[in-house]
N, C-alpha and C positions, 0 to 999 in steps of 0.2 A: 504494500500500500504506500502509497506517495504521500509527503506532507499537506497535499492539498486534500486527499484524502481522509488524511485522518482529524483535519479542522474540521470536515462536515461529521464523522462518526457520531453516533451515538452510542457505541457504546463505553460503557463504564470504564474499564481498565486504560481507552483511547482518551480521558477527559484529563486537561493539566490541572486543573482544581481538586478532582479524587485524587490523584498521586500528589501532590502538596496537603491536604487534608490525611490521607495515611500516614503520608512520610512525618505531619507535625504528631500525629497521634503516638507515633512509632518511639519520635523521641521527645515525647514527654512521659510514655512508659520507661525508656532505656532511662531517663533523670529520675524515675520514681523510686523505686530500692535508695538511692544515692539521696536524694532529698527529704527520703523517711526517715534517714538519720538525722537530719537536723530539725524537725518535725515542722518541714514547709511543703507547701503542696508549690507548683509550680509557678500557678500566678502569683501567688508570696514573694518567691526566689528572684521574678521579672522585678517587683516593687524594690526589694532590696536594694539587687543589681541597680536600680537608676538612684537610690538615693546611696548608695557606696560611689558611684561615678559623680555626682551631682553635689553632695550633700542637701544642707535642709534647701525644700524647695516647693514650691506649693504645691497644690494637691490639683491644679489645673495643669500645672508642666507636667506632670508626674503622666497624669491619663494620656496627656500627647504624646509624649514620650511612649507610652506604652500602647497609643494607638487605638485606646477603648476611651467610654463616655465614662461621665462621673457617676451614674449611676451604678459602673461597673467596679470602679476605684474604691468608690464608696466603704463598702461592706468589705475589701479585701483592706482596707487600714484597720476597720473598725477590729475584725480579726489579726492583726498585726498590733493592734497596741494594746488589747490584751491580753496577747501573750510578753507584752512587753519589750516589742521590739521598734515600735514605733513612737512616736509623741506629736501630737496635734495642738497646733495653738493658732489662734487670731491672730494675723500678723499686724500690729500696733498701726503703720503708718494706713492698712487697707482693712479694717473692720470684714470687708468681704470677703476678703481671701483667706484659706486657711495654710499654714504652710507645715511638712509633712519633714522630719527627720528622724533617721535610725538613734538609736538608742544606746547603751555601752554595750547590752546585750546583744543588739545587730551585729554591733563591731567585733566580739567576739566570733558567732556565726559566718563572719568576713572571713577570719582565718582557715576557719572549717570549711568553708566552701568551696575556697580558691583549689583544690582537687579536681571543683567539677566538670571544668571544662576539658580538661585532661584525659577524666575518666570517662567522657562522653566520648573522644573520639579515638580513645582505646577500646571501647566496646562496640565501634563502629566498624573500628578501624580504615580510620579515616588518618591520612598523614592532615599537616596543617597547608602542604599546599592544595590539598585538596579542599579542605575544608574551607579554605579562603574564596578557591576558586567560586564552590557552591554557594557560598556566601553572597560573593558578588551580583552572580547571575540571580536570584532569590531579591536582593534590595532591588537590582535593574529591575525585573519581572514587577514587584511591589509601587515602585514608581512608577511605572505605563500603566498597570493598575488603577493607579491612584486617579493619575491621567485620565484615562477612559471614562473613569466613574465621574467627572467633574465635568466632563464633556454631555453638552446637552445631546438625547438622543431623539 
């Protein structure tokens, strides 16, 4: 079958969206064992991750950053500062805004985690130039995406 081919398919196995949809399903299982040790489920681990890169930062960067709505952010803080890994406060100068940092607890967790990415593509077995490469292609793909969707149809 030729690429022009398999753009009209329907079927399943031929669709880029089901193969990105397994492949994220796939490794968010291979992170799971690995992430039950630190007792984070994965969207946790994503909130972490931007407030160990970012530090304190509102909780409106945070969702963009992570590419979901505040309704989604919401409830994964609320579960994050609970366990005591987060802290929410009103930030003085904007009443509206609330601003979102890890905790000494997270900072601890920092250490413990920094394994994972490691162990992610030794269970893959993925070298890093590969994993780079996927990388890239996946943001490209993510951007004409984005693209698409913002174009009127």
């Amino acid at each position: 079958m030729t690429n022009e081919e398999d753009a009209g398919s329907l079927l399943l196995d031929d669709q880029l969206c089901f193969a990105l949809y397994a492949a994220q399903r796939a490794v968010t299982a291979a992170y799971r064992p690995l992430l039950d040790e630190l007792g984070l489920t994965y969207p946790q681990y994503l909130v972490l991750l931007v407030l160990w890169e970012r530090g304190e930062t509102t909780v409106k960067e945070l969702a963009g950053a992570l590419r979901l709505d505040y309704g989604t952010v919401s409830p994964l803080l609320k579960r994050l500062e609970g366990a005591g890994l987060v802290r929410r406060e009103r930030a003085a100068a904007d009443e509206r805004s609330v601003l979102v940092a890890g905790t000494a607890r997270a900072e601890e967790l920092r250490e413990r985690a920094a394994c994972l990415p490691g162990a992610l593509l030794a269970a893959t077995e993925l070298d890093g130039t590969e994993a780079a490469r996927l990388r890239e292609e996946l943001w490209r793909l993510a951007q004409r995406a984005d693209a698409a969707a913002e174009r009127p149809h």
